[in-house]
N, C-alpha and C positions, 0 to 999 in steps of 0.2 A: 809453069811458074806461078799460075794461078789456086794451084791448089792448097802447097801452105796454108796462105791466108785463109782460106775456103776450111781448110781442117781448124785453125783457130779457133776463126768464130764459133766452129761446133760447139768447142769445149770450152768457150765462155756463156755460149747460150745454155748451154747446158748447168754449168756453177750457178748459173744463176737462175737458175729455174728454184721456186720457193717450196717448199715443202708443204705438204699436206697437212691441215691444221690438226693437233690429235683431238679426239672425241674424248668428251665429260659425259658423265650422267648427269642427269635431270635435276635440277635444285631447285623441290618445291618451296614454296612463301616460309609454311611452316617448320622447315627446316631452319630457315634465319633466325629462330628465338627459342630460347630454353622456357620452356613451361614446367614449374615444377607441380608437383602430385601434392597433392593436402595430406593427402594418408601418411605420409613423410611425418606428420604432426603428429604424432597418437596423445592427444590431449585436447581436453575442450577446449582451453583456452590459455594463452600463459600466465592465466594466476596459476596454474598448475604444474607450471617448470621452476625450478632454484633458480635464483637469479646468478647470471655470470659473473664468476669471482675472478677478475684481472680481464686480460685483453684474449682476442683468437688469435690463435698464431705468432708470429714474430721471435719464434725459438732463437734465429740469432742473434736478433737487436737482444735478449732479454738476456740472454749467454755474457755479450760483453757488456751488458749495463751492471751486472750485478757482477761480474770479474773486476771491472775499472770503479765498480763504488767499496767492495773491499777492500783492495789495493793498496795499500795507504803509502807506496814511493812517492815520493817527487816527480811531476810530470804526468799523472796518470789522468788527469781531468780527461773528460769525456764532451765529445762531439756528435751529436743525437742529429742526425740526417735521416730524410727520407721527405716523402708529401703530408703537405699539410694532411688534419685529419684522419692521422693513421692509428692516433693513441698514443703520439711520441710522450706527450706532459704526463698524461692516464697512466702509463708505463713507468714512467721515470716513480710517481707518487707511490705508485702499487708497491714495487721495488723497494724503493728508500722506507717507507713504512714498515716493513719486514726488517730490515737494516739499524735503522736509527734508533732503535729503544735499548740496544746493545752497544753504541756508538762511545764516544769520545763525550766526559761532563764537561761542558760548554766552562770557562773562565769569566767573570767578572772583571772589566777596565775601568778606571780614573785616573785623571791629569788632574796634577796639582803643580802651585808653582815652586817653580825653581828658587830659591830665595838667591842664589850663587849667580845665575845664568835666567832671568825671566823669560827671555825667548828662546829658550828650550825647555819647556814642561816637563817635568817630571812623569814616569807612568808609573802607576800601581798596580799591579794582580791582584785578581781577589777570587777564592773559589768560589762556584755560583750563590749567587744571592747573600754575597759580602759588603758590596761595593756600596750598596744604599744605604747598611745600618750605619756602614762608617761612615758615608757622608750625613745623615743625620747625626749620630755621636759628634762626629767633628763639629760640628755647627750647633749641638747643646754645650756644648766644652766651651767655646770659643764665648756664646752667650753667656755661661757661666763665671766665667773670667771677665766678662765686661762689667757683670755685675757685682762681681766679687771684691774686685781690685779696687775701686773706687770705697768700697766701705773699709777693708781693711787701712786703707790710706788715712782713712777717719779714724782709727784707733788710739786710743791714747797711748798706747808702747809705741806704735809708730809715731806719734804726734811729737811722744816725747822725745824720741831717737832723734826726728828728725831736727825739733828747735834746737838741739844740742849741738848738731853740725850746723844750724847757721848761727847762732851764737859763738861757735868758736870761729865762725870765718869773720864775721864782726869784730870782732876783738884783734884776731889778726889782721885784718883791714885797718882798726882802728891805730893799731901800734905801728902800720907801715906809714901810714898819715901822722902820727906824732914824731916819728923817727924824721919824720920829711921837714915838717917844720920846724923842729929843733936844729937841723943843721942850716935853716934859711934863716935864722934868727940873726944869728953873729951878722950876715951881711943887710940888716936891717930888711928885710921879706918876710911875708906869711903868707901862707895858703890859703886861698878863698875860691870863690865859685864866681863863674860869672856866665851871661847869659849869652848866647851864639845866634848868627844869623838865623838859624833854622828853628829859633827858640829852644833849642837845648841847652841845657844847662851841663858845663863841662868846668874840669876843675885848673884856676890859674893860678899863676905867682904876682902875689900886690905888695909892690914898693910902702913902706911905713916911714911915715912923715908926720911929725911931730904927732908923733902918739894914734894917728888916723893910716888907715889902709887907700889907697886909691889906687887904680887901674893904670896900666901902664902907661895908657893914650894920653891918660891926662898932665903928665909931665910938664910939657909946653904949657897948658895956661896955670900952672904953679911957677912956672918961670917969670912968665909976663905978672902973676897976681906978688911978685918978689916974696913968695913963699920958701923958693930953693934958687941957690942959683944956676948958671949956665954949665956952671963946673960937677956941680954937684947932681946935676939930670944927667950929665955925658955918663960919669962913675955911676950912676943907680942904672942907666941903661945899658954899658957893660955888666955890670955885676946880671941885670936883669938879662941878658942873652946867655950866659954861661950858667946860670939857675935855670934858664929853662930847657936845657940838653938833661940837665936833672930831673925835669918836671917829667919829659917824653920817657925818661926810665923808670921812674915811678907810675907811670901808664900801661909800662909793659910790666911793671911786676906786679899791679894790679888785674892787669888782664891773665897771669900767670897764676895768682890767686882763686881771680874766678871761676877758672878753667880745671883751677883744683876743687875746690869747690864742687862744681857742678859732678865732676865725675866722685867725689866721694859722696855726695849725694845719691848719683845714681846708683852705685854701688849700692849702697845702703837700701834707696828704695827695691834694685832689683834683687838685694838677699832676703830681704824682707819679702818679695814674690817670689823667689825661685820657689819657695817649699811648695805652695798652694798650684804654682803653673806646672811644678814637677808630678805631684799628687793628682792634678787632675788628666794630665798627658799618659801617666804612667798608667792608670784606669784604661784607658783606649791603647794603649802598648796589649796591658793584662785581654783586652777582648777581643784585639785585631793582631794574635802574635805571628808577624809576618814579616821577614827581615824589611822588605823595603819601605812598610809602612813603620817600623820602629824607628829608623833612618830619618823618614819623614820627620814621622812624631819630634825624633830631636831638632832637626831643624827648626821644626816648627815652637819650639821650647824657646831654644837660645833666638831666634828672631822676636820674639814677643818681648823678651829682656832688654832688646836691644833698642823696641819701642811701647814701652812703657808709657809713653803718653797719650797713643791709642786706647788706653785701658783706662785713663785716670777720672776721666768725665764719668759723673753720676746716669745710670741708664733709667730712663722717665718710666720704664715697666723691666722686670727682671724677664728676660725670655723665659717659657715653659721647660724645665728639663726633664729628663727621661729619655728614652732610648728607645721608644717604642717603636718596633718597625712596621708599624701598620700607619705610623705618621707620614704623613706627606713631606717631601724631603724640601729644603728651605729654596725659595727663590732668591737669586744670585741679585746684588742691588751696587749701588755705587760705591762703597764707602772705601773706607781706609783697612777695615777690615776685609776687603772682597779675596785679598791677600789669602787666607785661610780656606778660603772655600774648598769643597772640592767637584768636582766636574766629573760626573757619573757617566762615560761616551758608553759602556755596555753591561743592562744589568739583564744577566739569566734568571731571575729568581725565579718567574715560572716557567724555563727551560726542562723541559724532558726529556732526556735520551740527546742524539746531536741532530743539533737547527737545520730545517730545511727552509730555504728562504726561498722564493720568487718575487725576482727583481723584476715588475713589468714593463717600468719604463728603467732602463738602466743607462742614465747619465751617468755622467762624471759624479755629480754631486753625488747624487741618488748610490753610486758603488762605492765610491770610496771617504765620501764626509766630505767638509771642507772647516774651512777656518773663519767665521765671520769677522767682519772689520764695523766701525763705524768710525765717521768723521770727526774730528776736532774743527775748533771754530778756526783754527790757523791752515783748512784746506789737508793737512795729513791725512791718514788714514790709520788706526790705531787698534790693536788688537792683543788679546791676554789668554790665557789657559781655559778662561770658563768659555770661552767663545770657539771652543774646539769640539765639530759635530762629525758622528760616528757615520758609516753606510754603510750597505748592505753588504758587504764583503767581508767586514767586523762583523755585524749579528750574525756571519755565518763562519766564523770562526768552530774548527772544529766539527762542520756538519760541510753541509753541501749549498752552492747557490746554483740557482737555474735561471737560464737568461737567454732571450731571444738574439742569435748572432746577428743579424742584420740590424737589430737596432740597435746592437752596443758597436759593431763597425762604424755604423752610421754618425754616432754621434763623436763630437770634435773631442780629443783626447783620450778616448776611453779605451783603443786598443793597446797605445803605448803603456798607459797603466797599468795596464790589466797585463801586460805581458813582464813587466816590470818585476811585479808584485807574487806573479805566481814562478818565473824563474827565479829572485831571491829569498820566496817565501817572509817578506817585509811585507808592513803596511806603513808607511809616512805620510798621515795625514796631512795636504797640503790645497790650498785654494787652486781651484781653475784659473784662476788668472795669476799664479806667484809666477807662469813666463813669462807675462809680460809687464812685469812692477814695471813702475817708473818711479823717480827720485820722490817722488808726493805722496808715493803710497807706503811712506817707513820701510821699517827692516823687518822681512820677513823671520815668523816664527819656525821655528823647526823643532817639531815634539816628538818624544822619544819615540822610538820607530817600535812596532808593535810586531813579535814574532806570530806567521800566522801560520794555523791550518787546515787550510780551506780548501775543498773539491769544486772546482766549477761544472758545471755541465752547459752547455751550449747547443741549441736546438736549433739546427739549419736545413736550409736549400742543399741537396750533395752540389751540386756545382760550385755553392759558396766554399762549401770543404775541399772540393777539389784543387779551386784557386788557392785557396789558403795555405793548402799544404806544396803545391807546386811551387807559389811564389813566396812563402813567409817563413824562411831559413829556423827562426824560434818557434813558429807554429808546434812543427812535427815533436820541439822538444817538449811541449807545455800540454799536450792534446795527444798521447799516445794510443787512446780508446778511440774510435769510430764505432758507431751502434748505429746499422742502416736498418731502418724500417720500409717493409715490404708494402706494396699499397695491394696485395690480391692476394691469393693463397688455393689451392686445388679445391676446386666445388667438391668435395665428400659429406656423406652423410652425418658425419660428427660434425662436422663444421655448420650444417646445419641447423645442427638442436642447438649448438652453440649461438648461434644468431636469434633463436627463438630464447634464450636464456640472457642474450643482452637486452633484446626487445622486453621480458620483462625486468629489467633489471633498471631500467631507462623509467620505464610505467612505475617504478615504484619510487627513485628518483626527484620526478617530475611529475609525478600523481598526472599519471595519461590512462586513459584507458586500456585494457588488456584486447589484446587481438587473437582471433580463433585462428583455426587450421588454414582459411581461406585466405585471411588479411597475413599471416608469416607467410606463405607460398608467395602472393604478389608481393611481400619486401624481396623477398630473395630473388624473386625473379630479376628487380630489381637494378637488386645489388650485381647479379650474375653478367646482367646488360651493362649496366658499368663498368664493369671487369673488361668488356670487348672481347671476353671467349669465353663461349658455353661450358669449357672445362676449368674455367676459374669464379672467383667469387669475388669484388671488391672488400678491400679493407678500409676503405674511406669512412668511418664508421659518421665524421662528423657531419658528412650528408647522408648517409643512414638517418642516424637522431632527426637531422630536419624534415624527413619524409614522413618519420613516426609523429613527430608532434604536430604536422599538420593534416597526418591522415587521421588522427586523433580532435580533431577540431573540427575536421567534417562531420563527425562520428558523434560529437556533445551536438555541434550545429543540429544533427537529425536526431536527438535526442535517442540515441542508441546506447546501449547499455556495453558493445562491445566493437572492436573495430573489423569488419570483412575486407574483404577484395575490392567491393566497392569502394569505400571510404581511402583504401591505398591508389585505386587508380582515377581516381578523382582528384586527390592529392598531386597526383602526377600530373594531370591534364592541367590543374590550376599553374603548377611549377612551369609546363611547358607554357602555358597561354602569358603567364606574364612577361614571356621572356620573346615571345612570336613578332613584336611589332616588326623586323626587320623582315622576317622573311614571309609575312602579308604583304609588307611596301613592295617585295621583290616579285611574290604571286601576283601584282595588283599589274606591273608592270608588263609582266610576260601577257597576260590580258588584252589589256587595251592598247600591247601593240608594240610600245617604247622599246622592250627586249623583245627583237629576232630570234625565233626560233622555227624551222623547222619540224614537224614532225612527223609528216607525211611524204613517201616518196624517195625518192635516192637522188643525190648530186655526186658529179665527181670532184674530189678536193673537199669534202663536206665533210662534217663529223660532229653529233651532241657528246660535248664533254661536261661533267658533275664537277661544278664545284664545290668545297663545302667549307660552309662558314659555320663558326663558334659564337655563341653569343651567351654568357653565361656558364648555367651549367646542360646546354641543350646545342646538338649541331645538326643542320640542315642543309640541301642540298640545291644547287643555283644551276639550274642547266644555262649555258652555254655554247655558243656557235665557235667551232675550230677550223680554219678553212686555210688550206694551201692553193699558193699559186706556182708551179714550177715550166719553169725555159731554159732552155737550152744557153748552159755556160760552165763554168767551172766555180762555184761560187760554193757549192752543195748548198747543206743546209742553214736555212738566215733566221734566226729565234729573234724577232722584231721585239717581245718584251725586251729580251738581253739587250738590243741597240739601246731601247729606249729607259733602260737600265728600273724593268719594271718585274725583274723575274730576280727570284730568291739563291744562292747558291746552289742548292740542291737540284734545286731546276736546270740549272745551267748545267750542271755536271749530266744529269742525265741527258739533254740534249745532245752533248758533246759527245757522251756514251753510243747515242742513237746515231749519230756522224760517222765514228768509228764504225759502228754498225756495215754502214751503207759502204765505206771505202771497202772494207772486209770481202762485203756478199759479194760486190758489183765492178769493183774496178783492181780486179786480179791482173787482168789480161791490158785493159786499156783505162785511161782517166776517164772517172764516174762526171759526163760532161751534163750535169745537172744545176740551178741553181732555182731550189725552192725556199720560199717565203713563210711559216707556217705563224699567225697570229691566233689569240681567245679575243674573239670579235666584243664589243663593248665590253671590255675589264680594264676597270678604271683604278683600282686598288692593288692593284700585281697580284704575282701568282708563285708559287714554291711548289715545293716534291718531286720526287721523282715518278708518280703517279700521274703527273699532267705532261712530264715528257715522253713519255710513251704513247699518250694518247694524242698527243699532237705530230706522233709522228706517223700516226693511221693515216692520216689524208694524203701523203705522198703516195699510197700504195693502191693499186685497179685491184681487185679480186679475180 
């Protein structure tokens, strides 16, 4: 009966017996680092290689930047990912340069006002490097009629025209007033003037008494002076209330009169202007023939007719006329004529080929324009067409904008817009704050909407693109290009010379010194150490550039005419040392004691584990003490950072990994009746990887 159990345990001591460690060869120091060969150079120095024409590498990124900037569907804007410093901007410029001189001729825009609708501006097109002569013309035109009008009004055909219509309105007035007091006669009244509270003089009806006029008030003391009697003021004061339902008609056919009057007047003054306002409009028709600036043009015709009185005042200096487009175009000012102005929001005139804009800081404002306001003294807020400002999304009308994703995420409204704008291919100039008017801040303007066509490119984090396109439904519609830039690329020999032809390419640039066969070997070595595999090469070219310009600085410093090996690893040790203070503070500790370490000798439960910290662009390694305590329980294994919630995901999972482990190897036959503790003794700051799970799971093990 005893044997069973007796065979069992064979065959669990056995399962668990650990396998023989396999054998590595030897891995000397030297092996850890690629040293490359100078001979690799066959040139004295790189003044004697062509300098690098575009970026090394990145055939794919370069594949779809130049497929999504041809492109010209809807939706095709482009998403430039990858690591900083790889040549995303450097690429995108190289690219679009080749592109844009064959591109789309940029448009010319101005808003002018609506005479119909003020708060909806009018827009105008104009092909490149229109929009300015017009708005200069416009405003010699407008000058010119200021100064015009008022002297033709001085002419004697007009002088003469016009006394003649107010002599016959006099005459007419005068026969409506003789017609008046002829029929007041018979009931003993005439018509006179007399003076009013307000000191105006308005016109009345005066009772006639023995041969004299007097005012109606005065009835009563002609009664008492027994001038009329009692009988006879009752009858003048009847007759006087039913003469004066008379008088109120003769007010309104006087005012019927005037009314006539004034409009054949104006009539008159405005046929006598249409020739001269038609003559001069039609001049800018003849040089801007453009349906919607002719449209304008007549508006802006029949409104000038309409005030005439704007024109009529003598101008104290005639403005300069001409047309010249090398004039500076007029500053916008208050008047009654601002009416006419027009508001240049985009001129191409020295546009080439299609706009490439970079938008560095891209707000709201900054992408899309806004609307300025200023206050009235009554607390409003008040705004008109010349207060309507362009951004960068208009100047890139037509061509392309480049814009850092995270800062236009970042900033409050600019993705809504921005998604807005490029699914309906509109622009609607409007204020960052038109969501939130309030009743104080008037009525918002709303100016003609601007058809656009504009390529965005966006230069991100791939994880921001990832997010983006997982969670932002219109993302994928708006952004169909992805262009991932690579950060490393196969160390080959081309790729090589390539790097000694950026090197000088940088030196000519930046006026740096030229570096020989020895100072390009320790860049690349460099670079190759950065990569973190001897069979690659980093791409990071913008810390490249900063090693060149400071290994170049050592090089003026020693008054060297060229830069070596020395000067690049000198460069390096400067880069490393200013970056060192942490991991001194941490050599100073292991020292004098504070950090426990072992390095002599064997413990069981014991173990040195490397940690390794980042500090910059330099990482360093932190030895530490790993130590298990295990007793008999079922608990297995206990990751004290995890309790203490001081271990990163990765870590955990590897631990957890390692548990699995142990059930697996050890507790086939019966429960693994273990319960071991495994902490990184003084680590104050937690711990991640799956590198530290592993190693922490050495100490449970005897050899």
């Amino acid at each position: 009966m005893n044997k069973t159990p007796a065979s069992t345990d064979s065959a669990s001591s056995k399962s668990a017996r650990l396998l023989p460690a396999p054998t590595h060869p030897s891995l000397p120091v030297k092996s850890l680092r690629w040293y490359a060969d100078s001979t690799a150079f066959p040139f004295p120095s790189t003044a004697h290689v062509d300098p690098l024409n575009g970026i090394i590498g990145q055939q794919r990124a370069l594949d779809a930047l130049t497929m999504g900037a041809e492109i010209a569907s809807p939706g095709y804007n482009i998403f430039v990912s990858g690591l900083s410093g790889t040549g995303r901007l450097t690429t995108i410029k190289s690219i679009l340069e080749r592109i844009t001189p064959n591109g789309q001729i940029p448009h010319d825009y101005a808003y002018v006002n609506n005479f119909h609708d003020p708060d909806q501006p009018t827009l105008l097109k104009f092909p490149k490097g229109k929009a300015a002569p017009f708005q200069r013309a416009m405003h010699d035109a407008i000058s010119f009629l200021q100064g015009r009008i008022p002297k033709m009004f001085e002419e004697e055909t007009f002088r003469t025209g016009r006394t003649k219509i107010i002599e016959e309105f006099q005459q007419r007035e005068q026969q409506l007033l003789r017609a008046f007091e002829e029929e007041l006669r018979p009931d003993g009244f005439t018509l006179g003037q007399v003076k009013a509270g307000n000191g105006a003089v308005q016109p009345e009806i005066l009772p006639v008494i023995n041969g004299k006029a007097y005012p109606i008030a005065a009835l009563d003391q002609l009664v008492k002076e027994n001038a009329i009697t009692a009988e006879q003021a009752r009858a003048i004061g009847e007759n006087y209330t039913r003469r004066h339902r008379d008088l109120y008609q003769l007010a309104r056919n006087g005012m019927k009169l005037s009314q006539e009057f004034q409009q054949e007047l104006g009539d008159f003054e405005a046929a006598s202007a249409k020739l001269l306002i038609e003559a001069t409009l039609d001049d800018l028709a003849m040089r801007f023939p453009f349906e919607a600036v002719i449209a304008y043009l007549e508006e802006v015709g029949n409104d000038i007719l309409n005030n005439l009185d704007l024109f009529k005042q003598p101008q104290p200096e005639a403005a300069a006329q001409g047309t010249d487009d090398e004039a500076q175009p007029p500053a916008s000012d208050d008047g009654a004529l601002r009416t006419y102005q027009v508001n240049v929001v985009l001129d191409n005139a020295g546009t080439t080929g299609a706009p490439v804009i970079i938008e560095t800081t891209p707000t709201y404002l900054n992408l899309f324009g806004t609307i300025e306001r200023v206050p009235t003294q009554q607390g409003f807020w008040v705004s008109d067409f010349l207060m309507i400002k362009a951004g960068a999304i208009l100047r890139a009308d037509g061509g392309y904008l480049i814009i850092n994703a995270a800062d236009a995420l970042s900033e409050p409204g600019v993705w809504k817009a921005l998604k807005r704008v490029l699914l309906h291919r509109k622009l609607e100039i409007q204020p960052f704050e038109s969501f939130v008017q309030s009743s104080t801040q008037g009525v918002a303007m709303k100016p003609q909407a601007i058809d656009l066509n504009v390529k965005v490119i966006m230069i991100g984090d791939p994880r921001l693109y990832q997010a983006l396109f997982s969670m932002e439904e219109d993302f994928r519609k708006i952004f169909k290009i992805s262009a991932e830039f690579d950060y490393e690329i196969a160390r080959t020999d081309t790729v090589l010379i390539e790097y000694a032809r950026f090197i000088r390419k940088l030196s000519d640039e930046e006026h740096l010194l030229h570096f020989d066969p020895d100072g390009v070997a320790a860049v690349v070595e460099y670079a190759v150490e950065k990569a973190g595999d001897m069979r690659k090469i980093s791409l990071r070219f913008s810390d490249i550039a900063d090693l060149l310009r400071e290994a170049s600085f050592w090089a003026e410093r020693d008054t060297a005419e060229i830069v070596g090996r020395y000067h690049v690893e000198k460069a390096i040790r400067q880069m490393v040392e200013r970056q060192s203070m942490w991991k001194e503070k941490i050599m100073e500790r292991m020292i004098d004691g504070s950090l426990l370490i072992d390095t002599e000798g064997r413990m069981v439960g014991q173990i040195n584990g490397l940690a390794v910290y980042s500090v910059g662009q330099i990482s360093f390694g932190k030895p530490s003490r790993i130590t298990a305590t295990v007793a008999v329980g079922g608990h297995g294994i206990i990751n004290i950072e995890r309790e203490a919630r001081m271990s990163g995901s990765l870590h955990n999972k590897g631990m957890l990994i390692i548990a699995g482990f142990l059930r697996h190897r050890f507790a086939q036959q019966r429960p693994l009746s273990m319960t071991a503790h495994i902490v990184f003794e003084q680590s104050y700051g937690g711990v991640d990887g799956d590198s530290a799970s592993s190693t922490k799971s050495t100490p449970c093990f005897r050899p």
